[in-house]
C-alpha positions as CSV (number, residue, x, y, z in Angstrom):
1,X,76.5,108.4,114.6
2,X,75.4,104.9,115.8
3,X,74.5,103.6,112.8
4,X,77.7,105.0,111.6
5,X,80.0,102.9,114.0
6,X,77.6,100.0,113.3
7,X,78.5,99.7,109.8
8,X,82.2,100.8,110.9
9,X,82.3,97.6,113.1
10,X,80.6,95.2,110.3
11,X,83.3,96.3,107.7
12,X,85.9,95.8,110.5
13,X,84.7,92.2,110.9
14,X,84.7,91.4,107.5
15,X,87.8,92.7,106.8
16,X,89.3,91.0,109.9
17,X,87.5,87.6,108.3
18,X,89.1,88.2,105.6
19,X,92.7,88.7,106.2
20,X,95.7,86.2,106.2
21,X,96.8,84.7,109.3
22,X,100.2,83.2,111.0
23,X,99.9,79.6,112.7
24,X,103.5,77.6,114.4
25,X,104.4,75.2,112.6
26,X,107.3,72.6,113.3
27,X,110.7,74.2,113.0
28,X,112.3,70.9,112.3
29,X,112.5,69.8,109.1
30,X,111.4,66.5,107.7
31,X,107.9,64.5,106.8
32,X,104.9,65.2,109.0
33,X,101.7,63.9,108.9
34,X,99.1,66.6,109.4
35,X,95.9,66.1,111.6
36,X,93.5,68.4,111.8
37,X,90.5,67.9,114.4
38,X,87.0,68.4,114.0
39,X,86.0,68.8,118.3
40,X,88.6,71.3,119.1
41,X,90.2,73.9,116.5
42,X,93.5,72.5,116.9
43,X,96.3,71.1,114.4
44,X,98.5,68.5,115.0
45,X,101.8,68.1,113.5
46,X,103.5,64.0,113.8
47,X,107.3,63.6,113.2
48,X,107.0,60.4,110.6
49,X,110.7,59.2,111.8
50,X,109.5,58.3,115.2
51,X,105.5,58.9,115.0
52,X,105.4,61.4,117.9
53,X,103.9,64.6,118.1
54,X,106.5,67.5,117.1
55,X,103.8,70.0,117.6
56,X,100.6,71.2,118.7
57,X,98.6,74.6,116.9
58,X,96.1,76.4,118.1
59,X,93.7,77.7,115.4
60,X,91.2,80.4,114.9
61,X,88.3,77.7,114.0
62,X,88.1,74.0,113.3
63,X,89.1,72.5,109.8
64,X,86.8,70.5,108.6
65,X,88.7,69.2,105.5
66,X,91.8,69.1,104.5
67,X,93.2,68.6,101.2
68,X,97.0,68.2,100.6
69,X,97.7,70.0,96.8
70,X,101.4,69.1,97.1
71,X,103.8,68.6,100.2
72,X,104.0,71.9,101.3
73,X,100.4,73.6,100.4
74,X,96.9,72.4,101.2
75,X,93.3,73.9,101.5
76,X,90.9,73.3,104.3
77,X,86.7,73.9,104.5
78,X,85.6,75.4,107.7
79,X,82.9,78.0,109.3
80,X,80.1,75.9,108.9
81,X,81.7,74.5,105.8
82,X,81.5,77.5,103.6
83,X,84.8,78.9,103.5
84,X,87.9,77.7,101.6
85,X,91.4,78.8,102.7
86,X,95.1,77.9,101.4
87,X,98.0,76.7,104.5
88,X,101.2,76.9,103.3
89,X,103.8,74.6,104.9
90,X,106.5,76.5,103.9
91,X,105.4,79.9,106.2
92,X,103.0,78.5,108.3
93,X,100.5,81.6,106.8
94,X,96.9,81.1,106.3
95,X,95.0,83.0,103.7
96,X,91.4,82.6,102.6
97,X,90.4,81.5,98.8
98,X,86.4,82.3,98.7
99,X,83.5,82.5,100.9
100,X,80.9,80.4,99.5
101,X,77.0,80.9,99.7
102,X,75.7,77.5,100.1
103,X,77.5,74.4,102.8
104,X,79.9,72.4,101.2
105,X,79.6,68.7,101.3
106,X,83.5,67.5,100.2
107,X,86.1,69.5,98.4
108,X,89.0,67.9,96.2
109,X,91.9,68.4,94.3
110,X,91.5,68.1,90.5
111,X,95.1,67.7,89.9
112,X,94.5,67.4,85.9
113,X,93.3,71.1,85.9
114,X,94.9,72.0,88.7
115,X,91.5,73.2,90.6
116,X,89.3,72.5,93.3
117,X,86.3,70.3,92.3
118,X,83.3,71.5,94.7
119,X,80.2,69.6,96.2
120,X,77.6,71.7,97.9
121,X,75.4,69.5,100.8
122,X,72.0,71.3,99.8
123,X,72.1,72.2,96.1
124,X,72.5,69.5,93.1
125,X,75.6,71.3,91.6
126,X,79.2,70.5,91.6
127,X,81.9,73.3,90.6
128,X,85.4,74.1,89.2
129,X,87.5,76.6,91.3
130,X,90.9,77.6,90.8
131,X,93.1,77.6,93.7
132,X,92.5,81.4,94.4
133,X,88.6,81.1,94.4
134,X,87.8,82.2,90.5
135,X,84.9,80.1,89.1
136,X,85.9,78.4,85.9
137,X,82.7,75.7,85.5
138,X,80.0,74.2,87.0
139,X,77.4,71.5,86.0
140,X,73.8,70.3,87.6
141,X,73.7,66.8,88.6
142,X,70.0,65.3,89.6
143,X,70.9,64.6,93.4
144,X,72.8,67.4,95.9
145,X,76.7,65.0,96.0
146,X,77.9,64.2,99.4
147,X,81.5,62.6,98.2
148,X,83.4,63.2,95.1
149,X,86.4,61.0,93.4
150,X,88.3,60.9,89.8
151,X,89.3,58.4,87.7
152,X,90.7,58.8,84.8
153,X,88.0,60.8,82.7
154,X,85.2,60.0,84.8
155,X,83.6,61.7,88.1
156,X,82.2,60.0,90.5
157,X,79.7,61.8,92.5
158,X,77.6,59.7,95.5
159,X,74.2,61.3,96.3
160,X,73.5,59.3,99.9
161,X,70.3,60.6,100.6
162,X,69.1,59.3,97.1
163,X,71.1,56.4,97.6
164,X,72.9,56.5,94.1
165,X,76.1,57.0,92.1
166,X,76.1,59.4,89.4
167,X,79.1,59.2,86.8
168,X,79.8,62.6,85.0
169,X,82.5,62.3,81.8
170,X,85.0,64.7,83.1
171,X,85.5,66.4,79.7
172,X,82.2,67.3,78.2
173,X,80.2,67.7,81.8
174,X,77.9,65.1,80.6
175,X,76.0,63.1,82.9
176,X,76.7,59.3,81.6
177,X,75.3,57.0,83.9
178,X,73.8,56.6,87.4
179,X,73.1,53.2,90.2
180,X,72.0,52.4,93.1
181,X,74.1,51.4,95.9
182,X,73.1,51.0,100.0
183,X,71.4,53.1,102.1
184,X,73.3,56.0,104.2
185,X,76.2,54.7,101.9
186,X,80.0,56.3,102.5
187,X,83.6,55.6,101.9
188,X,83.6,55.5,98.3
189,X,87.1,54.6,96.7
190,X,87.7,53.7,92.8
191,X,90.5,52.0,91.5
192,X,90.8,51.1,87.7
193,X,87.8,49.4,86.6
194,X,86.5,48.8,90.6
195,X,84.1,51.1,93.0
196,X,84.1,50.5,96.4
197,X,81.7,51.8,98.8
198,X,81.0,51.2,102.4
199,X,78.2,53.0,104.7
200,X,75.8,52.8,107.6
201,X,73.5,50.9,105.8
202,X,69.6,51.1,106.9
203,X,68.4,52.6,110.1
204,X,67.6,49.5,112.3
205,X,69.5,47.0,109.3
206,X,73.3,48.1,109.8
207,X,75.3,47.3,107.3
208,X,78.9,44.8,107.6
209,X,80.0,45.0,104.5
210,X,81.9,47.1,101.4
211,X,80.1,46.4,97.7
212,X,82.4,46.4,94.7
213,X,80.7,48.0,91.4
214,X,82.0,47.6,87.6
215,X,82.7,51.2,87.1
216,X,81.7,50.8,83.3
217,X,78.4,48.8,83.9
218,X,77.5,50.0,87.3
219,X,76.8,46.2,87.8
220,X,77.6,45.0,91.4
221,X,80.5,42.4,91.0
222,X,82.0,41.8,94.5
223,X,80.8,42.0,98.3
224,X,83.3,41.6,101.1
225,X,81.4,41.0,104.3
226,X,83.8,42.8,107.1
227,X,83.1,44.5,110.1
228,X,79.7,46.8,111.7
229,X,79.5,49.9,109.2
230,X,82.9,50.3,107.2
231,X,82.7,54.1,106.3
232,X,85.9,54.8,105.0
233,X,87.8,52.9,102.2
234,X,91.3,53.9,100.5
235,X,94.4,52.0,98.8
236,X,97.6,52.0,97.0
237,X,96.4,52.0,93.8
238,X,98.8,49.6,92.5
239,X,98.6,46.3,93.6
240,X,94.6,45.9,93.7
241,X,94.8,45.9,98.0
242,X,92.2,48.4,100.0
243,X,91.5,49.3,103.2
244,X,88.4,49.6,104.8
245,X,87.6,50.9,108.6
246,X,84.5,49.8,110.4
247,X,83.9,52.4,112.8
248,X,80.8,49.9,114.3
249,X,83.7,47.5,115.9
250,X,86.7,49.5,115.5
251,X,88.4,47.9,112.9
252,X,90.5,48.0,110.0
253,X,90.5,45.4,107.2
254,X,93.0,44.7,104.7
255,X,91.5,43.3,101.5
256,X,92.5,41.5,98.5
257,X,90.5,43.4,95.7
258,X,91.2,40.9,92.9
259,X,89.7,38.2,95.3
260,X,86.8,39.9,97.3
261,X,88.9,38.4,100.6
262,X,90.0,39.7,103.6
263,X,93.5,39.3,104.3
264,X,94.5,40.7,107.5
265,X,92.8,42.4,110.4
266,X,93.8,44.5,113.5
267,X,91.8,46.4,115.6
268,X,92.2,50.3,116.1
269,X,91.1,53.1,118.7
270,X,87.3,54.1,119.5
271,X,84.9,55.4,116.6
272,X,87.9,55.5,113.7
273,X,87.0,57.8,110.4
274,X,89.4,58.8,108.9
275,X,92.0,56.1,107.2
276,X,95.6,57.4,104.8
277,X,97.4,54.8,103.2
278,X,100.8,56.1,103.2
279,X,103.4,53.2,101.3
280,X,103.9,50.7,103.7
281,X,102.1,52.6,107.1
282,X,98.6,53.1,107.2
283,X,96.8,55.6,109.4
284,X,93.8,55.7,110.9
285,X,92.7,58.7,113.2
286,X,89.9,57.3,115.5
287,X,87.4,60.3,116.5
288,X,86.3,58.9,120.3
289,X,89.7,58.2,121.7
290,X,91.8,60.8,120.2
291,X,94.4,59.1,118.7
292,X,95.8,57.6,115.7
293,X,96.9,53.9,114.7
294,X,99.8,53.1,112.5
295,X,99.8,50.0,111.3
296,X,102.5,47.8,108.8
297,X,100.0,48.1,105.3
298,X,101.9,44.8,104.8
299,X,100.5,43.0,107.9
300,X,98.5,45.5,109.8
301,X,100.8,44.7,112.6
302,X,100.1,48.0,115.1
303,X,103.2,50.3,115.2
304,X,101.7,53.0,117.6
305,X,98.8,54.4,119.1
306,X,99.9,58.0,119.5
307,X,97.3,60.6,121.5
308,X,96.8,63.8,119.4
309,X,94.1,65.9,121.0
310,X,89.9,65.8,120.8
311,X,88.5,64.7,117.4
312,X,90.8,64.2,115.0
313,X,90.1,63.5,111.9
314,X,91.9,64.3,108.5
315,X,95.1,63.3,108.2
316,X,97.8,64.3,105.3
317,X,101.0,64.1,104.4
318,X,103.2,67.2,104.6
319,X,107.2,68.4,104.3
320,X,109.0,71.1,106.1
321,X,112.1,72.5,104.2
């Protein structure tokens, strides 16, 4: 009989794990950015009109990542990084895709095949999931991948333990070339022909500055000295500008990549990680003083510094109907 309710009460868990869920969301409509947090399981919803909070979610567990697939649906990674669930905007309803085996490392949105492009943080495989959890393809790179980004036909896969990029022609699966880059490297961010990439640099020899990388050659063409360990780059991807964070002096950089010069500077809150360029804002959610920064992407000129809870950390765009 014991052994009976035993298994009763696993299969009641698991089912319970696996069932869809109901979180608030706003019941204004308009364009929200979307913060999830990464201390507390909490989502926060911010009213773009007047960058204020229009709503604060409780959640069942923390999201680690969060992937916008359009404005009203996204996926987020968490327990312990190993499960992948849709959130619909629309609803507000939850559902889990696939429990996976291994941790994942990063998780994005292949928009060409309209799938979920896996890295796992212990085992040197990336994968091919559609958006309800079927596998569709997989391929063995030499290094376990730690950040993932497309352009065009290539994948771009950064091994920072091995200290190395490996490119991957997105067609064929084939492995076409691999360099080296810094130690404890992060923030990578392609744009046309460019890589840019950021990181800690070595223990007890911090890095201070982003390297840029011919994309065809591997060759290192530019270096932009900034400020103590940029770790997270992004841009428009139209005009050649980035933007790089340096979560060692809490600041952002705006950079001319055509030029390898830095063009405008403004500090931001404590420890920042995460950074959205979002047309002419830019947003930056800084991890130690639980807020976010908006900033002109023209000028960096501060528009707010809005609290938002403990940890935050991803930030996406959203719409609700």
């Amino acid at each position: 009989m014991l052994r009976f309710m035993t298994i009763a009460a696993i299969m009641m868990a698991f089912l319970s794990a696996c069932q869809s869920e109901q979180i608030d969301i706003p019941q204004k409509s308009g364009s929200y950015y979307i913060v999830s947090h990464v201390k507390e399981p909490t989502l926060a919803f911010i009213n773009k009109e007047n960058l204020e909070v229009e709503k604060m979610t409780a959640l069942s567990t923390i999201w680690e990542q969060l992937i916008a697939i359009n404005d009203t649906e996204f996926v987020f990674l968490s327990n312990e990084s190993r499960m992948l669930s849709t959130f619909s905007l629309e609803t507000g309803k939850v559902s889990p895709i696939v429990e996976l085996d291994e941790p994942v490392s990063d998780v994005m949105y292949d928009a060409k095949t309209d799938s979920l492009m896996i890295a796992y943080a212990t085992i040197n495989k990336v994968e091919w999931r559609t958006l309800q959890g079927e596998r569709l393809e997989d391929m063995q790179l030499a290094c376990p991948a730690t950040e993932l980004e497309i352009e065009g036909s290539t994948l771009f896969a950064l091994c920072a333990e091995d200290n190395v990029i490996v490119t991957v022609d997105r067609e064929s699966l084939d492995m076409k070339e691999s360099f080296s880059v810094l130690d404890r490297a992060s923030g990578m961010y392609v744009e046309d022909n460019n890589l840019w990439i950021g990181g800690h640099g070595p223990t007890g020899q911090l890095n201070h500055q982003i390297d840029r990388y011919d994309v065809q050659t591997g060759e290192k063409v530019g270096t932009v000295d900034i400020g103590l360990m940029p770790i997270a780059i992004d841009g428009d991807g139209q005009n050649g500008i980035i933007y790089a964070i340096a979560h060692g002096n809490d600041h952002l950089y705006k950079i001319n990549g055509g030029s390898d010069e830095v063009v405008a500077t403004s500090d931001v809150g404590h420890n920042p990680n995460y950074i959205q360029v979002d047309e002419e804002v830019i947003v930056v959610s800084n991890f130690d003083s639980h807020s976010l920064s908006f900033l002109s992407s023209e000028t960096l000129e501060k528009q707010s510094d809005i609290e938002v809870g403990a940890g935050p950390y991803a930030v996406v765009s959203g719409e609700v109907k």
